[in-house]
The first five atom37 places (N, CA, C, CB, O) and aatype in JSON, in Angstrom:
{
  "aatype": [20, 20, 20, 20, 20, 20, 20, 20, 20, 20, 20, 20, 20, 20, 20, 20, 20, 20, 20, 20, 20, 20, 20, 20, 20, 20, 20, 20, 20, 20, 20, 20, 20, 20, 20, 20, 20, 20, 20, 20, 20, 20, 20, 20, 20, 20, 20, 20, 20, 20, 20, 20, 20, 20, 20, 20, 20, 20, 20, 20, 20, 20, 20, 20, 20, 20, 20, 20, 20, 20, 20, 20, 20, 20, 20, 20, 20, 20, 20, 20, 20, 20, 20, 20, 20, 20, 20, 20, 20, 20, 20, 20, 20, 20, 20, 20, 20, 20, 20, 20, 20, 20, 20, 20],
  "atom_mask": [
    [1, 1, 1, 1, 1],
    [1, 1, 1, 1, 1],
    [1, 1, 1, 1, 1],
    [1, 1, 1, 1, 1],
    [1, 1, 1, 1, 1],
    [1, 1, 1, 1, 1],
    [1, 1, 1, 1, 1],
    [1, 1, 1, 1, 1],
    [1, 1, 1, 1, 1],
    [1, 1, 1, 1, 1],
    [1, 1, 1, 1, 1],
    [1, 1, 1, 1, 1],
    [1, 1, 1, 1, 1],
    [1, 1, 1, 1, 1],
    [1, 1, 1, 1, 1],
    [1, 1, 1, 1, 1],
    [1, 1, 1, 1, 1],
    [1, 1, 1, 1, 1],
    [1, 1, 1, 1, 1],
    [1, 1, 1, 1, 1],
    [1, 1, 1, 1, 1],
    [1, 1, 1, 1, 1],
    [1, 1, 1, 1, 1],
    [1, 1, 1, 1, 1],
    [1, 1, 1, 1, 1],
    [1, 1, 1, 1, 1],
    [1, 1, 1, 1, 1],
    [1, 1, 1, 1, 1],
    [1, 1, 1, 1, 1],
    [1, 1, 1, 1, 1],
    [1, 1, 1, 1, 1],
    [1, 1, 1, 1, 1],
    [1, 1, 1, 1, 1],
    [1, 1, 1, 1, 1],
    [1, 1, 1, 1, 1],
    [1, 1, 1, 1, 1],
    [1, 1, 1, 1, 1],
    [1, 1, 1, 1, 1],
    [1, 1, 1, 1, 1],
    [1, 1, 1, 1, 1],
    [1, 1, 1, 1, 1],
    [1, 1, 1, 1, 1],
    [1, 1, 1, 1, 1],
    [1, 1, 1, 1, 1],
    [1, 1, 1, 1, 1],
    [1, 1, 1, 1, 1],
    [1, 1, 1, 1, 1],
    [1, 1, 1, 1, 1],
    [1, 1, 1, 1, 1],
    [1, 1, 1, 1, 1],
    [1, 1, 1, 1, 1],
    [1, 1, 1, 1, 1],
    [1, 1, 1, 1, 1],
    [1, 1, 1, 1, 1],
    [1, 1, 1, 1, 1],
    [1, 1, 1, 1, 1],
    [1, 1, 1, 1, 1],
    [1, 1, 1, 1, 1],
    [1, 1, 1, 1, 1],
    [1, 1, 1, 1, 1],
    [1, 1, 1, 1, 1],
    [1, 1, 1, 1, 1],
    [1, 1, 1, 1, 1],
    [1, 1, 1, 1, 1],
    [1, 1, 1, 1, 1],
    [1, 1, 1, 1, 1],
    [1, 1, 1, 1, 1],
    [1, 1, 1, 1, 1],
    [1, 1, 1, 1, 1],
    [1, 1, 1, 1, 1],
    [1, 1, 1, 1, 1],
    [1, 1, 1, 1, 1],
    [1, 1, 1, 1, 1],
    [1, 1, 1, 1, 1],
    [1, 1, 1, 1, 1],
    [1, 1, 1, 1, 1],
    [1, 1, 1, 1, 1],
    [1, 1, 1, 1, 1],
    [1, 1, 1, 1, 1],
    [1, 1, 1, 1, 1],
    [1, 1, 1, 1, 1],
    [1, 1, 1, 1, 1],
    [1, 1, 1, 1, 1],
    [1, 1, 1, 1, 1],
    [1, 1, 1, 1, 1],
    [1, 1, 1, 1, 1],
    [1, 1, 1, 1, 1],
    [1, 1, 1, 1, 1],
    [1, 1, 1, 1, 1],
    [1, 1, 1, 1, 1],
    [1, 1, 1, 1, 1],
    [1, 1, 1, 1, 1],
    [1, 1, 1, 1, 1],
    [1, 1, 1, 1, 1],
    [1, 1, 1, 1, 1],
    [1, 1, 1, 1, 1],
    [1, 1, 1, 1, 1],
    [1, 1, 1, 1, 1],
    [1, 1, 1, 1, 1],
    [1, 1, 1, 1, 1],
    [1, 1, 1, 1, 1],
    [1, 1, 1, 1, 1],
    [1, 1, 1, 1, 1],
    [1, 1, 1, 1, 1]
  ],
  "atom_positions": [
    [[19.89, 38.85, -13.16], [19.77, 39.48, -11.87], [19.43, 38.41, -10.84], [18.69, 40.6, -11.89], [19.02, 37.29, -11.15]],
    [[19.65, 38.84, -9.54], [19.52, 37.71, -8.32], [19.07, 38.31, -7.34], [20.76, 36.99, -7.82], [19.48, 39.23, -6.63]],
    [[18.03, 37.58, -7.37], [17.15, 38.11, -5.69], [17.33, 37.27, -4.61], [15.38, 38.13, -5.69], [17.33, 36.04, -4.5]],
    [[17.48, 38.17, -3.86], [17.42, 37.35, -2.32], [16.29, 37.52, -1.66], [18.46, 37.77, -1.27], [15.91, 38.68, -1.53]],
    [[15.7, 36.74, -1.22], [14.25, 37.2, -0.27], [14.68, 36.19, 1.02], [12.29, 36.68, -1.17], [14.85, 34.97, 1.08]],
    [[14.74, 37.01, 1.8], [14.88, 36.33, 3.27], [13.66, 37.07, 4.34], [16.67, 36.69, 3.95], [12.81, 37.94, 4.15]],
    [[14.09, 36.11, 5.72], [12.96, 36.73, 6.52], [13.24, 38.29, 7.83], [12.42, 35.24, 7.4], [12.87, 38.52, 8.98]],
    [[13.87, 38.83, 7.07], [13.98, 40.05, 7.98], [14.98, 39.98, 9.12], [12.66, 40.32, 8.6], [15.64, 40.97, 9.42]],
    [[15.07, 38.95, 9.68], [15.79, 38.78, 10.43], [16.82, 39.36, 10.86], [15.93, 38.11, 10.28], [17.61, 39.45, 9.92]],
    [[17.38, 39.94, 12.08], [18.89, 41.57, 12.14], [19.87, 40.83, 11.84], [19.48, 42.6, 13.92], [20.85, 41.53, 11.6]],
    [[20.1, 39.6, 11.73], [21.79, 39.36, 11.34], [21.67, 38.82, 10.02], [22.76, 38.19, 12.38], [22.62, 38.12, 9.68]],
    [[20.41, 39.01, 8.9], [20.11, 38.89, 7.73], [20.92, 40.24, 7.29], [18.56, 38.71, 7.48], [21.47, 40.35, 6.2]],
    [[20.91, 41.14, 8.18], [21.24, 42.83, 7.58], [22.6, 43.22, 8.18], [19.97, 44.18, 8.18], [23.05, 44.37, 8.12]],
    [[23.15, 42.3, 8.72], [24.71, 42.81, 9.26], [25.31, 43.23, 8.06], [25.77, 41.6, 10.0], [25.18, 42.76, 6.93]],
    [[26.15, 44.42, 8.55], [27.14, 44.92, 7.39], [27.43, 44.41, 6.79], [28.06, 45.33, 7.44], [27.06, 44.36, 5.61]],
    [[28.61, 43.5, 7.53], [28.96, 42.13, 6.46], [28.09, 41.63, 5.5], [29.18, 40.89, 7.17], [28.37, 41.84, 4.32]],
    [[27.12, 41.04, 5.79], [25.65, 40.49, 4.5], [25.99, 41.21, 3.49], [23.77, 40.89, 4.81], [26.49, 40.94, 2.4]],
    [[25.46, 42.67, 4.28], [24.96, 43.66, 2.97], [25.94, 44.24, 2.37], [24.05, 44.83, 3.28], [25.77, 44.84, 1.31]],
    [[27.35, 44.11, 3.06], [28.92, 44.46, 1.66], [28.58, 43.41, 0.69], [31.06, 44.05, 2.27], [28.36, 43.77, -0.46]],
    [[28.48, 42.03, 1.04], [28.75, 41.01, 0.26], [27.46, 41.26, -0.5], [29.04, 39.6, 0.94], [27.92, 41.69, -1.55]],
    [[26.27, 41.27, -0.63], [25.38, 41.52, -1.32], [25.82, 42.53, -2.64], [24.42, 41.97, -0.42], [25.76, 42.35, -3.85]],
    [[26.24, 43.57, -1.88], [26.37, 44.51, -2.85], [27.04, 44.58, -3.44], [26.37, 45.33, -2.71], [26.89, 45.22, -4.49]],
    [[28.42, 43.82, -3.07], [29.42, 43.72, -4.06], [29.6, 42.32, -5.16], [30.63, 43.87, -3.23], [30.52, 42.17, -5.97]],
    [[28.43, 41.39, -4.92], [27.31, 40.37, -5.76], [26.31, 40.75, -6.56], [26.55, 39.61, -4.97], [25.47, 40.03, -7.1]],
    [[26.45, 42.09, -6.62], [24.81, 42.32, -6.76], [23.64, 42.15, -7.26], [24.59, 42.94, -6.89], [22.91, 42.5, -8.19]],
    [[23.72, 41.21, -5.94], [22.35, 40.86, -5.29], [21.26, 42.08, -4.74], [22.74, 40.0, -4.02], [21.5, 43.03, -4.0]],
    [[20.38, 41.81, -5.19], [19.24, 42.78, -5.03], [17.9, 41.74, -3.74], [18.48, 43.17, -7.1], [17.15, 40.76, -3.75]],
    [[18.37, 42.77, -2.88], [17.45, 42.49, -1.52], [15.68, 42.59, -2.02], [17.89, 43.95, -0.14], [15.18, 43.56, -2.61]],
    [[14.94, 41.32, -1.61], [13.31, 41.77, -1.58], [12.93, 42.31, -0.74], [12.37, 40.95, -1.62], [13.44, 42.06, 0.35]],
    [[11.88, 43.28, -0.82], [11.48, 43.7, 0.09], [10.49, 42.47, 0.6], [11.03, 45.0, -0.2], [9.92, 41.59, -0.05]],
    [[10.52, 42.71, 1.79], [9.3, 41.24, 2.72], [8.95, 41.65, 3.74], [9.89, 39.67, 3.28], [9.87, 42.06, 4.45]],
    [[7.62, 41.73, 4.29], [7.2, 41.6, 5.77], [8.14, 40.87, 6.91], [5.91, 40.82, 5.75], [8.48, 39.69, 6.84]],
    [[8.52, 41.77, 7.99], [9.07, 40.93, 8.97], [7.85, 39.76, 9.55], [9.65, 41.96, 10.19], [6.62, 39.76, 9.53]],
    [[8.84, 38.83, 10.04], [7.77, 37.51, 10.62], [6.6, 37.08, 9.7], [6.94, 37.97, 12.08], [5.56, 36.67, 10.2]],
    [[6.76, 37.17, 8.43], [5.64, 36.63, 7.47], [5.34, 35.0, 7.02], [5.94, 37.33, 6.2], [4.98, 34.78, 5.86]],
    [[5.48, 34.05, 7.81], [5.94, 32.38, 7.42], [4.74, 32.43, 6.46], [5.89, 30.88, 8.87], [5.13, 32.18, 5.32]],
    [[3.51, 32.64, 6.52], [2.58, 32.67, 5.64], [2.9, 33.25, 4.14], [1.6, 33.35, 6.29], [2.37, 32.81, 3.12]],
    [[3.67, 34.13, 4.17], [3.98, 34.71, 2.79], [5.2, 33.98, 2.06], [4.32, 36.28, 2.95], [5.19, 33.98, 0.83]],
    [[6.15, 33.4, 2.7], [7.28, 32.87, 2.58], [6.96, 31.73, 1.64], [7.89, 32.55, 3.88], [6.31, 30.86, 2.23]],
    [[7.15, 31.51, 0.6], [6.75, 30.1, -0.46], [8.01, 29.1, 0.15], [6.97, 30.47, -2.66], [7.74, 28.0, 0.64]],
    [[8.97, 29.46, 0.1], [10.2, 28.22, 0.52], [9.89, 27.23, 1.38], [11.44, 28.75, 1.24], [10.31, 26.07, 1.41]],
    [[8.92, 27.93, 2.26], [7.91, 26.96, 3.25], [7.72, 25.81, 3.19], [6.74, 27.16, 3.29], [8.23, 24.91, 3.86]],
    [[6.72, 25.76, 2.09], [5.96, 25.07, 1.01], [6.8, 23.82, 0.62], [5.71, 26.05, -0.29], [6.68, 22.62, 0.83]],
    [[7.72, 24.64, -0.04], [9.4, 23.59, -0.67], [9.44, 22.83, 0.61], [11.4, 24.67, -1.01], [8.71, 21.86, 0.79]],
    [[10.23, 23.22, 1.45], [10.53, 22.62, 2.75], [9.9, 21.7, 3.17], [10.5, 23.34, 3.64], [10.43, 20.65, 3.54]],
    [[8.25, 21.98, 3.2], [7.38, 20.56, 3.24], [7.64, 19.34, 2.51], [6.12, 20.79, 2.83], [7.76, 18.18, 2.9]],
    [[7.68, 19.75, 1.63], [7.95, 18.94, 0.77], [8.97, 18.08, 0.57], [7.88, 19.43, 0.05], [9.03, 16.99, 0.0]],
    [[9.9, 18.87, 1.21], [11.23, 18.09, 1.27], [11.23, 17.4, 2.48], [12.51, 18.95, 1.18], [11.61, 16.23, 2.46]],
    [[10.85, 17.95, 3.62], [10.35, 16.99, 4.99], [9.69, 16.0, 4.32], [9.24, 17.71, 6.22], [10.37, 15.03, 4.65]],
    [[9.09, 15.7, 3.82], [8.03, 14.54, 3.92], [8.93, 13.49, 3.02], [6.27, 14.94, 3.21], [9.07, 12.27, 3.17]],
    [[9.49, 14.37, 2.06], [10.43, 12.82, 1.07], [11.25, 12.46, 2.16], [11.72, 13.21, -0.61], [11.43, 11.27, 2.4]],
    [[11.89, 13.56, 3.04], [13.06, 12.58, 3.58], [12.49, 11.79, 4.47], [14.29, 13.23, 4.28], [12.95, 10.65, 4.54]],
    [[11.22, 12.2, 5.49], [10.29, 11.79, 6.45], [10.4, 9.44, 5.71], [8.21, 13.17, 6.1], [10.62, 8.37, 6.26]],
    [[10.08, 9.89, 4.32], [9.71, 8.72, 3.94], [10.93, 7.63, 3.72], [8.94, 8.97, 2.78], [10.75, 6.47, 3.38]],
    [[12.27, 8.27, 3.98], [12.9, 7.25, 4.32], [13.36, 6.39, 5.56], [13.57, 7.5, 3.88], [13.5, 6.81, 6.7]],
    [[13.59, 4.97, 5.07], [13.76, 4.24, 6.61], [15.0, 3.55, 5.91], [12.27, 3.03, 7.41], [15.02, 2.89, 4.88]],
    [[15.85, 3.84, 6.62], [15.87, 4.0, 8.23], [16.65, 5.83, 8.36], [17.17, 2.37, 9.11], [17.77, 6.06, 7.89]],
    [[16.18, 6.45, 8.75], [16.67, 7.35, 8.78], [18.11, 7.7, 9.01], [16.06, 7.72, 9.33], [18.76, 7.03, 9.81]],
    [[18.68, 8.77, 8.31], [20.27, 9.11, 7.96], [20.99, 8.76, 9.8], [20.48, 11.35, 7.24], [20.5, 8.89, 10.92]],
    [[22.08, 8.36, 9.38], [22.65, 8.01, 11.1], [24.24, 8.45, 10.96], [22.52, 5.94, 11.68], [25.09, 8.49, 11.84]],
    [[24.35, 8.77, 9.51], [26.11, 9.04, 8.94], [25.82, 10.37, 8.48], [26.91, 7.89, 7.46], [24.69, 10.81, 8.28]],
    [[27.07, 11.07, 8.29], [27.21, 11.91, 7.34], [27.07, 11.29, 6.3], [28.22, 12.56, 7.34], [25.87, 11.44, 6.04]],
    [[27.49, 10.71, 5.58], [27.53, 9.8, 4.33], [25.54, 9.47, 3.74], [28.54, 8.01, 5.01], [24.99, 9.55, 2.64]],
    [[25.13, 9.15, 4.91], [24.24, 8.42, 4.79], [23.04, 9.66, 4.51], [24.17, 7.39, 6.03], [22.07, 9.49, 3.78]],
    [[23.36, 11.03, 5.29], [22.74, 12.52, 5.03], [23.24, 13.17, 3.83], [23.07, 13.53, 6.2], [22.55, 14.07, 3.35]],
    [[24.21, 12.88, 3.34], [24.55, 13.32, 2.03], [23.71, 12.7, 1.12], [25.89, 13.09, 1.69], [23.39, 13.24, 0.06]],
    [[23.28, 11.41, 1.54], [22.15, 10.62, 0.05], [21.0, 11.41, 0.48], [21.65, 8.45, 0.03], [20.33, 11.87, -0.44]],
    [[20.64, 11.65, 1.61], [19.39, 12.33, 1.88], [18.9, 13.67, 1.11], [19.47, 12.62, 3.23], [17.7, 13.85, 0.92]],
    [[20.05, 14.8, 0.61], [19.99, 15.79, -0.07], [19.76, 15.38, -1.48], [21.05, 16.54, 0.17], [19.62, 16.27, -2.32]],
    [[19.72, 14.35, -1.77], [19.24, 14.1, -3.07], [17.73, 14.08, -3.41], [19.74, 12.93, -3.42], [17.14, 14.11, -4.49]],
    [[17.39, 14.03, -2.38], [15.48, 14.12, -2.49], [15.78, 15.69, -2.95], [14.15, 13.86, -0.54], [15.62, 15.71, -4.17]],
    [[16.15, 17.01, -2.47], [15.88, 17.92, -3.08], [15.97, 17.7, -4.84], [16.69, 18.88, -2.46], [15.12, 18.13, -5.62]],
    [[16.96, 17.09, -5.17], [17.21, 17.39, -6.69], [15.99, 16.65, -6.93], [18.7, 16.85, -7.52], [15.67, 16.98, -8.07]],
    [[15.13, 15.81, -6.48], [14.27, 15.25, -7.13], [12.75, 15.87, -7.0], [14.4, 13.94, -6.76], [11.78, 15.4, -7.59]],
    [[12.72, 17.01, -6.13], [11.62, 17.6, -6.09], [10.96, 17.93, -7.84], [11.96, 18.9, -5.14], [11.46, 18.48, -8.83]],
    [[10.02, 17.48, -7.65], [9.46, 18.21, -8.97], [8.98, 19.53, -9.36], [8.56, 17.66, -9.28], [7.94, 20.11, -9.04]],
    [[10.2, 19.99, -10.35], [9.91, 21.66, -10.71], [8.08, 21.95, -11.07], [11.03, 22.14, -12.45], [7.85, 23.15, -11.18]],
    [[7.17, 21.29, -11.2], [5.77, 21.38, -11.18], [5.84, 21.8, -9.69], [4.87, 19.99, -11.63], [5.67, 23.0, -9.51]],
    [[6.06, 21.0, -8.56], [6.12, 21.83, -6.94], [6.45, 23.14, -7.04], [7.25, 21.29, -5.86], [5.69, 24.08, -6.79]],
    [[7.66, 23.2, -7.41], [8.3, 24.72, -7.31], [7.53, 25.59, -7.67], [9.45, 25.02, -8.07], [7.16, 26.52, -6.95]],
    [[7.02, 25.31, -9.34], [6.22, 26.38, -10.04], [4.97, 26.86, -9.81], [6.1, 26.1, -11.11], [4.45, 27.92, -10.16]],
    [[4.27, 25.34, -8.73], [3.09, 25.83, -8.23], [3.51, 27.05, -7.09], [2.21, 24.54, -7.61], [2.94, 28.12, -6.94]],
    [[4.36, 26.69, -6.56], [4.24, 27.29, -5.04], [4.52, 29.05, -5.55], [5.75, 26.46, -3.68], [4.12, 29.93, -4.8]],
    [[5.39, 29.49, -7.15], [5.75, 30.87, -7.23], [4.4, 30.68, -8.16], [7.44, 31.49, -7.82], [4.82, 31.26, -9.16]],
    [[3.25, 30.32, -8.46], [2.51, 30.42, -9.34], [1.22, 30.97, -7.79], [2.41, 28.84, -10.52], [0.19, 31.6, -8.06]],
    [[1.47, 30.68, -6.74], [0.68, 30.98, -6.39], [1.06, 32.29, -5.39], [0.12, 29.9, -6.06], [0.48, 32.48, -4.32]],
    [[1.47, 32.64, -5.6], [1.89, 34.18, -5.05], [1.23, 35.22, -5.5], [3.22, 34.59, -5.35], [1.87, 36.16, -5.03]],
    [[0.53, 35.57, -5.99], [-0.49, 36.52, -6.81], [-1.75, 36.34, -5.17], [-1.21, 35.58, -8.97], [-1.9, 36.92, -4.09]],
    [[-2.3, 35.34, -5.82], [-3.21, 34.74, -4.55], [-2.84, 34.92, -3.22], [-3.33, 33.33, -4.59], [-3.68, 35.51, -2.54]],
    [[-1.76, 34.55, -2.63], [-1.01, 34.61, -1.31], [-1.05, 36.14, -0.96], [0.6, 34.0, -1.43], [-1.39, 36.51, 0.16]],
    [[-0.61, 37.2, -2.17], [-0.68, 38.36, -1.43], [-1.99, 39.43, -1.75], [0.67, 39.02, -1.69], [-2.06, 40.65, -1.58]],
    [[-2.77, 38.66, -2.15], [-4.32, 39.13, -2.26], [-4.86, 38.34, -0.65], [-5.31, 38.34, -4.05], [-5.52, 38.89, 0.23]],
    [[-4.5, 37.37, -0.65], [-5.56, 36.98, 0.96], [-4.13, 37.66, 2.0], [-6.07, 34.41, 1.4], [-4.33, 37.71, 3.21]],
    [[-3.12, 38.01, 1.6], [-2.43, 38.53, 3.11], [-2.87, 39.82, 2.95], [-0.61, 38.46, 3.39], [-3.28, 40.35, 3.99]],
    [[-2.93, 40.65, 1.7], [-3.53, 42.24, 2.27], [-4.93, 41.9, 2.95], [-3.86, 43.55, 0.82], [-5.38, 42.61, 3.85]],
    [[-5.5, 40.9, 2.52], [-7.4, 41.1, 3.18], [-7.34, 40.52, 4.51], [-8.88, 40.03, 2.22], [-8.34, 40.43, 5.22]],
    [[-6.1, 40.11, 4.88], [-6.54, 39.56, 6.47], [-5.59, 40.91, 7.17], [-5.82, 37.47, 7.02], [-5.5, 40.84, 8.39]],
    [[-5.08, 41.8, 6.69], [-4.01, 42.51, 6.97], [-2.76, 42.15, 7.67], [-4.43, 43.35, 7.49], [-2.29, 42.69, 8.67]],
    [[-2.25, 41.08, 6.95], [-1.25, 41.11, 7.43], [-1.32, 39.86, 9.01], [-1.02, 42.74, 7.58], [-0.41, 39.96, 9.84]],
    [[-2.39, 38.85, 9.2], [-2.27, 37.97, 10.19], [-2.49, 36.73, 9.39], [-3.22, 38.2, 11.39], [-2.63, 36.83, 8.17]],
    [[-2.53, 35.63, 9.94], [-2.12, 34.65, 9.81], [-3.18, 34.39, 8.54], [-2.01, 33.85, 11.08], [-4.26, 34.97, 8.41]],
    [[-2.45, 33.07, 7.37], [-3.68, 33.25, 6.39], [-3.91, 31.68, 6.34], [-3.35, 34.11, 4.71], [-3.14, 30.91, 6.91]],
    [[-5.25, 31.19, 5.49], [-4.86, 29.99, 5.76], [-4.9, 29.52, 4.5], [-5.57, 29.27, 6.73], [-5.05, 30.12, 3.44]],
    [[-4.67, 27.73, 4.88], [-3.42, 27.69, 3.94], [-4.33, 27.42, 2.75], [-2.1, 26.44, 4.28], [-3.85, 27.28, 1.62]]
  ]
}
């Protein structure tokens, strides 16, 4: 099975999306609209900012941004697993703040 978790967003839900979803089926998460706090991909994303952050001289080609996507493959699945390992936690402090900003 395949989940999609996105951020709510209205052209996340255009018809179109949701034929193709369904005829993938792909099974939609349910998620808080505007939740960046709940969102783990976040997390990833940092992470991936900062490897590419750490190269010099920064990408100036296509060519040269194509080597740059290789920092994702090198993220370490220990990152990943922390960030869905901590989702238990994440939605114990988002129900107790109800739903506003949590920290990190």
């Amino acid at each position: 099975m395949t989940i999609l978790m996105d951020d709510n967003c209205r052209p996340h839900h255009a018809n179109l999306v949701e034929d193709f979803l369904l005829e993938e089926g792909i099974v939609r998460m349910e998620w808080p609209t505007c939740s960046p706090d709940m969102n783990p991909i976040e997390h990833v994303w940092d992470a991936l900012g900062r490897r590419v952050a750490g190269r010099q001289p920064l990408p100036q080609t296509l060519q040269e941004l194509e080597r740059v996507l290789e920092e994702w493959d090198k993220i370490p699945q220990l990152v990943i697993k922390s960030v869905i390992d901590s989702m238990p936690q994440r939605c114990s402090t988002f129900l107790a703040v109800r739903g506003n900003h949590t920290p990190n």
